[in-house]
Backbone as ProteinMPNN parsed JSONL, in Angstrom:
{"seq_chain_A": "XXXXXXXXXXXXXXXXXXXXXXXXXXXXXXXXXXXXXXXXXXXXXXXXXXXXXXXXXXXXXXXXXXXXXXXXXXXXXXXXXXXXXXXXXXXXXXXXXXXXXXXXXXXXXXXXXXXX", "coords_chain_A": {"N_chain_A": [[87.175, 157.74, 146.764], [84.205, 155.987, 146.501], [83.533, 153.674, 144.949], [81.473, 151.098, 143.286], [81.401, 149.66, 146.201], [79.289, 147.795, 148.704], [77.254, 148.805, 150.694], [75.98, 151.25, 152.624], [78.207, 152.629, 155.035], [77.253, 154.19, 157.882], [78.138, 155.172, 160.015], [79.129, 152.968, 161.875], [81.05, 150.397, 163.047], [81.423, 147.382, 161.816], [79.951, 145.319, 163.583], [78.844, 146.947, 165.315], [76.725, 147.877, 163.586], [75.215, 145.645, 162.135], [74.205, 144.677, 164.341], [72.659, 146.685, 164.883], [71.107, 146.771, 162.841], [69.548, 144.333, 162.896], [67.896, 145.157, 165.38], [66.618, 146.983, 164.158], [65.027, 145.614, 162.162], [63.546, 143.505, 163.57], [62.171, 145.784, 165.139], [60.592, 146.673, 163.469], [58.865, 144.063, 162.516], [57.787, 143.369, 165.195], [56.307, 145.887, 164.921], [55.571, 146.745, 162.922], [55.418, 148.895, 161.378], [57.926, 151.736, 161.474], [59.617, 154.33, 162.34], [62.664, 156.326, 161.229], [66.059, 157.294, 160.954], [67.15, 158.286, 157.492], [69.247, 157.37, 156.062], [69.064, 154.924, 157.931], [66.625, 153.739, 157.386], [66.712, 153.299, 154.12], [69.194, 151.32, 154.58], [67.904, 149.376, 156.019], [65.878, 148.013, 154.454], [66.911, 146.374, 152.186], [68.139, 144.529, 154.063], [65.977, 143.671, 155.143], [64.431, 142.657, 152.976], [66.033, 140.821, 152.1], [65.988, 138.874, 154.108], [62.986, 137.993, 153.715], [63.028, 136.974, 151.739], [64.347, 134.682, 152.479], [62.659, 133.4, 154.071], [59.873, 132.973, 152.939], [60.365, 130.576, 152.085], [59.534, 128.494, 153.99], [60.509, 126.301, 155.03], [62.566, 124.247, 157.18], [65.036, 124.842, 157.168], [64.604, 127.369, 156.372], [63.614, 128.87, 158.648], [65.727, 128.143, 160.516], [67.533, 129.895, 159.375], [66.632, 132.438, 159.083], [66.3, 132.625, 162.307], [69.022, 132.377, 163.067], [70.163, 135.172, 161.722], [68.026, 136.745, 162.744], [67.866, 136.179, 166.157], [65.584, 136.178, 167.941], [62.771, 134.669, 169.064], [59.92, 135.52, 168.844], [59.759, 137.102, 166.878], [60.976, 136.001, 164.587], [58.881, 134.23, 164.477], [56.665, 135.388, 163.713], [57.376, 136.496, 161.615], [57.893, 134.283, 159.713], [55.596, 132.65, 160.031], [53.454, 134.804, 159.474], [54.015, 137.166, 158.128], [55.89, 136.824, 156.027], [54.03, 134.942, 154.189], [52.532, 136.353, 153.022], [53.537, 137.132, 151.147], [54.255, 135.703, 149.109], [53.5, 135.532, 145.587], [55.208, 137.459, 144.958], [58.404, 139.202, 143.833], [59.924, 140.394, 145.599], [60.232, 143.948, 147.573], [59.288, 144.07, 149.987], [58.841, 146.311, 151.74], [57.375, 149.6, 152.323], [59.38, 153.292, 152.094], [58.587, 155.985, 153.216], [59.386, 159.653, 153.461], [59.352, 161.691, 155.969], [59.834, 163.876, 158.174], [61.952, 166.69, 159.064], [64.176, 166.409, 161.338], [64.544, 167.792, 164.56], [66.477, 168.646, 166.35], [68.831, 167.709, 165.258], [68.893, 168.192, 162.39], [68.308, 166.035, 160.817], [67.088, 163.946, 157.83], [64.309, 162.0, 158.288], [62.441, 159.42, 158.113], [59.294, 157.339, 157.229], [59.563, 153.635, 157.649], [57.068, 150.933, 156.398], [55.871, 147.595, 156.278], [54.38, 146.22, 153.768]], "CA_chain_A": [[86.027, 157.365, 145.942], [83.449, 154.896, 147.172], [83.025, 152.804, 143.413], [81.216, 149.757, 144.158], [81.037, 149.714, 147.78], [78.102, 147.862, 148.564], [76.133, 149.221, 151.506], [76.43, 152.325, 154.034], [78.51, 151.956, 157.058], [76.326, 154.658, 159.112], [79.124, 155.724, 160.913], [79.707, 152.177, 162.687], [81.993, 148.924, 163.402], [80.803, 146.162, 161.311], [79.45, 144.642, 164.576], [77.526, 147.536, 165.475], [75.892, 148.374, 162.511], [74.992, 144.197, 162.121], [73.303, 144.97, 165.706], [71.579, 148.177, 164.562], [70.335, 146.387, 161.658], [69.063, 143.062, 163.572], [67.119, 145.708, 166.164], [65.771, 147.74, 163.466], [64.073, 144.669, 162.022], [63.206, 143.163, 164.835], [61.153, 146.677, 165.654], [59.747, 146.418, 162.247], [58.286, 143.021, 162.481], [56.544, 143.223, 165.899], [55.176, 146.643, 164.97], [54.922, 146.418, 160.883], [55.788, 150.505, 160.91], [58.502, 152.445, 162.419], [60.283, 156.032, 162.113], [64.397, 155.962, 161.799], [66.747, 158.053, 159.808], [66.791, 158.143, 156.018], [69.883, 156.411, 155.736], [69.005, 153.591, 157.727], [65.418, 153.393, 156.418], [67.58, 152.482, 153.323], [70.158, 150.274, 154.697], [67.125, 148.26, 156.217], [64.737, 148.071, 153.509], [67.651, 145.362, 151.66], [68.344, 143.736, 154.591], [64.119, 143.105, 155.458], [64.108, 141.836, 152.0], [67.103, 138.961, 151.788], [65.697, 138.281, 155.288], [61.586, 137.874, 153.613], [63.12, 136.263, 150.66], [64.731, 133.557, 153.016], [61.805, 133.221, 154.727], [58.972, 132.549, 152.514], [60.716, 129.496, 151.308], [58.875, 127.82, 154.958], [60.902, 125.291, 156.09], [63.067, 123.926, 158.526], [66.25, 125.741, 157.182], [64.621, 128.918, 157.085], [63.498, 129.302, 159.98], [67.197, 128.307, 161.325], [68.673, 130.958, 158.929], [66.121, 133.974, 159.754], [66.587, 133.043, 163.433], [70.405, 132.963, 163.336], [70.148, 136.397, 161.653], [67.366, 137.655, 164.205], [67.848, 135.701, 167.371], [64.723, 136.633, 168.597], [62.284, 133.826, 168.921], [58.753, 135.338, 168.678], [59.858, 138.032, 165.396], [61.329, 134.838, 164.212], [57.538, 133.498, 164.412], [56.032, 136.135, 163.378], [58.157, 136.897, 160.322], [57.72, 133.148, 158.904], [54.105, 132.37, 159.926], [51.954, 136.052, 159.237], [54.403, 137.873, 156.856], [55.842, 135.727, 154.439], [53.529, 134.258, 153.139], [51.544, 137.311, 152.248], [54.476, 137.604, 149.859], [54.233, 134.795, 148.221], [53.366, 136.259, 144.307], [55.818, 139.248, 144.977], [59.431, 138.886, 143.879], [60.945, 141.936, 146.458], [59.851, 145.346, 147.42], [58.299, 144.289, 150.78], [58.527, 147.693, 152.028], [57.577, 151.291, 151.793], [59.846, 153.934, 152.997], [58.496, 157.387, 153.181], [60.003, 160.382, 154.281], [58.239, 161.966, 156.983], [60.135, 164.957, 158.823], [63.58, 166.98, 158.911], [64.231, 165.976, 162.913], [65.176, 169.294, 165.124], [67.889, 168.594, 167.196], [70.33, 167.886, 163.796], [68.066, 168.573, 161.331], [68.338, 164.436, 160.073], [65.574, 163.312, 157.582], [63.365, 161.303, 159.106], [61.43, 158.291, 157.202], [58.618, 155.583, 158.086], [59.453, 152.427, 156.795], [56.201, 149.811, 156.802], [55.562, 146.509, 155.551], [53.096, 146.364, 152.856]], "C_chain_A": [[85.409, 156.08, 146.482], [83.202, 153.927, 145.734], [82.721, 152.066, 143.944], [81.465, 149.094, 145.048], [79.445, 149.278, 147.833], [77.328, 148.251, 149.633], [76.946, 150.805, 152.448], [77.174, 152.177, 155.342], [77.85, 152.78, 158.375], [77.132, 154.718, 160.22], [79.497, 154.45, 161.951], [80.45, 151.533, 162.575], [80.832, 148.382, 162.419], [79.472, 145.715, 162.48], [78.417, 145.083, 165.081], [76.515, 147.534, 164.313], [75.17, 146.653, 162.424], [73.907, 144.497, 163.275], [72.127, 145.874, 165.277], [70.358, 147.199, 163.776], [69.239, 145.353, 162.057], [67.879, 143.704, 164.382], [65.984, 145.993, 165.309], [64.353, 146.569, 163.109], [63.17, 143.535, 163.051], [61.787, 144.068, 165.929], [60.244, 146.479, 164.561], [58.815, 145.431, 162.157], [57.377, 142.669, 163.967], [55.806, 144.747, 165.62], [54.452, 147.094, 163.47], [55.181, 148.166, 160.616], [56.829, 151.079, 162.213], [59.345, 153.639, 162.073], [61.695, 156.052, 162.698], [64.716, 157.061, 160.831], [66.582, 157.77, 158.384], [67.692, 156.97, 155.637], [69.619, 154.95, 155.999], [67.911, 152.745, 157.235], [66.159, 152.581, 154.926], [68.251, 151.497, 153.367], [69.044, 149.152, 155.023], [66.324, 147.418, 155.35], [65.791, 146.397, 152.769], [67.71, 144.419, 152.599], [67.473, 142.979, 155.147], [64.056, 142.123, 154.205], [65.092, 140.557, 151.311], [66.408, 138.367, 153.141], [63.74, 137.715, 154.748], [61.895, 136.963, 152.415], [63.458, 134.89, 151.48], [63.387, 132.601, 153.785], [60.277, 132.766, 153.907], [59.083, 131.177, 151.384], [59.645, 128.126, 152.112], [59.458, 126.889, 155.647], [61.805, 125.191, 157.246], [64.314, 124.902, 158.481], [66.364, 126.815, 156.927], [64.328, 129.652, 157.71], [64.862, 128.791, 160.637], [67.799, 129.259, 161.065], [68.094, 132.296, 159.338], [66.506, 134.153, 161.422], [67.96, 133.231, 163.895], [70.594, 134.596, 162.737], [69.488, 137.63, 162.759], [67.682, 137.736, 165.598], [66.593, 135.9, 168.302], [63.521, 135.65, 167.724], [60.632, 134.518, 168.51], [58.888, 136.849, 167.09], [60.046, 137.052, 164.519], [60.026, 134.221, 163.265], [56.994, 134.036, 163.636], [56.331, 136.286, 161.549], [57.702, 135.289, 159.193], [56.744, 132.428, 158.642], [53.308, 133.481, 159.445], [53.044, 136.585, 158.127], [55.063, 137.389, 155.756], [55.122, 135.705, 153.762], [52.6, 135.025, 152.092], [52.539, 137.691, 151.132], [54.461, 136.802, 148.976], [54.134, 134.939, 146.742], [54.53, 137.377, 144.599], [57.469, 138.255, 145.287], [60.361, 140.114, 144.209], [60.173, 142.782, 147.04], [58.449, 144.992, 148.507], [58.141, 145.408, 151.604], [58.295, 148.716, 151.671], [58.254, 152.33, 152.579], [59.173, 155.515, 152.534], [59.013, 158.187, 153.972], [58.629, 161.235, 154.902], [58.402, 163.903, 157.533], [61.586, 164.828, 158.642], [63.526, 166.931, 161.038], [65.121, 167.38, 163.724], [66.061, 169.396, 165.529], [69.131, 168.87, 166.188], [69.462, 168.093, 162.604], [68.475, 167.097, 160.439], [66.951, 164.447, 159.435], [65.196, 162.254, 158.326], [62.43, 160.654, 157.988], [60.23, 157.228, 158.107], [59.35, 154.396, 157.529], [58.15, 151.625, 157.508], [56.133, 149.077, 156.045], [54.278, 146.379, 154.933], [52.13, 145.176, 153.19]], "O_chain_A": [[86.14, 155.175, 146.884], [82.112, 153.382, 145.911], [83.223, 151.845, 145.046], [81.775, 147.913, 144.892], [78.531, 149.926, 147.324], [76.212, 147.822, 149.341], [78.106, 151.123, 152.711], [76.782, 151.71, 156.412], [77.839, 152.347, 159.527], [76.766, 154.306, 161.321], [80.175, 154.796, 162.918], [81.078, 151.952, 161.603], [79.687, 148.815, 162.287], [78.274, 145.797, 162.209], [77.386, 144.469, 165.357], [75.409, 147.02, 164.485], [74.099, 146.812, 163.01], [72.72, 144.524, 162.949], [70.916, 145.678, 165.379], [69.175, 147.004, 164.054], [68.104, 145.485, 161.599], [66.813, 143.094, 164.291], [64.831, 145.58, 165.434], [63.201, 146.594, 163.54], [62.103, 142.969, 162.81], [60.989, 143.664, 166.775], [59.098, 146.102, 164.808], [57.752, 145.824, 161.677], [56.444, 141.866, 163.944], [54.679, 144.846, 166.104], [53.364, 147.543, 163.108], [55.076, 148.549, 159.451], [56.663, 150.952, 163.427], [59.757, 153.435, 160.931], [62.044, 155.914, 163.87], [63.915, 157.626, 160.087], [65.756, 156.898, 158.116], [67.311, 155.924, 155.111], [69.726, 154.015, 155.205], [67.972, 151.587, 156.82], [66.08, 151.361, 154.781], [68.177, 150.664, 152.463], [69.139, 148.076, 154.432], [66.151, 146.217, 155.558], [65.22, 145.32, 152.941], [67.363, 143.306, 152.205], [67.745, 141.875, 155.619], [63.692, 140.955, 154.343], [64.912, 139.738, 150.41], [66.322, 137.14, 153.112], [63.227, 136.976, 155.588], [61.007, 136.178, 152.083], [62.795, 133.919, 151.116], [63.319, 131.382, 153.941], [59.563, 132.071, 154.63], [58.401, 130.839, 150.417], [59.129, 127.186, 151.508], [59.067, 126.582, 156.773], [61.773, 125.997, 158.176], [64.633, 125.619, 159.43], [67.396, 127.483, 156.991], [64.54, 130.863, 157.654], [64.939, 129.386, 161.712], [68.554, 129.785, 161.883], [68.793, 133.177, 159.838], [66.877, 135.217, 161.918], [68.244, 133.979, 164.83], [71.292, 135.286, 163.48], [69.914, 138.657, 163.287], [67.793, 138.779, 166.244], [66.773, 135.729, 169.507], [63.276, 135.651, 166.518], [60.084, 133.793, 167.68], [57.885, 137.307, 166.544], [59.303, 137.092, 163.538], [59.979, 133.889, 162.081], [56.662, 133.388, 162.643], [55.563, 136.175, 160.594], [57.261, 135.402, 158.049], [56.605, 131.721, 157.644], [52.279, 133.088, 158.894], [52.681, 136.247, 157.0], [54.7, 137.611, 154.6], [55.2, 136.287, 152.68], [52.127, 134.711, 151.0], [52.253, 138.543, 150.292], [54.692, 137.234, 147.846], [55.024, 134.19, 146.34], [54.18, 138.424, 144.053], [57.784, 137.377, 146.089], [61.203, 140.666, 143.501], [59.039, 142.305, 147.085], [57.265, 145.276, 148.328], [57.101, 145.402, 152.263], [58.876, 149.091, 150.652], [57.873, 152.431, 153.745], [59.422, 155.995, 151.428], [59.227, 157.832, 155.132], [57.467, 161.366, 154.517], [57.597, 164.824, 157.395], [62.296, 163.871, 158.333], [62.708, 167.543, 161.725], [66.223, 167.783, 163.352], [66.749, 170.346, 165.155], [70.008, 169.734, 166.195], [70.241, 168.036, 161.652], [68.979, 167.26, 159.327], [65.917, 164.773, 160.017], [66.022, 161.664, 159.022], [61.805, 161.298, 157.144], [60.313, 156.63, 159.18], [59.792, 154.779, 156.446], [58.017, 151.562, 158.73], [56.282, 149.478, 154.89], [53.219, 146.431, 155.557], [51.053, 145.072, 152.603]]}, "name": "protein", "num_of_chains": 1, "seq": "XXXXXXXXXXXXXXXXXXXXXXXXXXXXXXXXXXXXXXXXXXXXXXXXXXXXXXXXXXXXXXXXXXXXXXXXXXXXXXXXXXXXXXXXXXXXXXXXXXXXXXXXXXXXXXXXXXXX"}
């Protein structure tokens, strides 16, 4: 029984899945829309939004904490100068995930996620 288990492991290591997750957003934020599985459309969607919540605070220590989560200097930028702040009134729910397609090879749903 999974009882309060809080997230998906998506079939990885801690380490990977941490990686996965870091990429995903990372694609998300230089292209503001992108097309992944259902699950991780889900798993991301939480982890975009502790990462947009940290971030539209502006200062010095959250831009240290988004970029130790990201590592990637110009998503980094991007994320704390252009999308933040458009959040500013909004307490969550900076994404939309829609499902899109059943994917052929394994027949996986298939979602967008984009930033509103």
């Amino acid at each position: 029984m999974r009882h309060r288990k809080a997230h998906r492991k998506l079939g990885r290591t801690t380490s990977h899945r941490l990686a996965l997750l870091k990429n995903l957003t990372i694609a998300l934020v230089r292209e503001e829309k992108i097309e992944t599985t259902l699950p991780k459309a889900k798993e991301l969607k939480s982890y975009f939004d502790k990462l947009v919540t940290k971030a539209k605070k502006g200062d010095f220590n959250a831009h240290r904490a988004v970029f130790a989560s990201l590592q990637d200097k110009e998503a980094t930028k991007k994320l704390l100068e252009e999308i933040a702040p458009k959040f500013e009134s909004r307490n969550g729910g900076y994404v939309s995930i829609k499902k899109t397609r059943i994917r052929r090879g394994d027949a996986t749903l298939m979602a967008t996620i984009e930033i509103l």
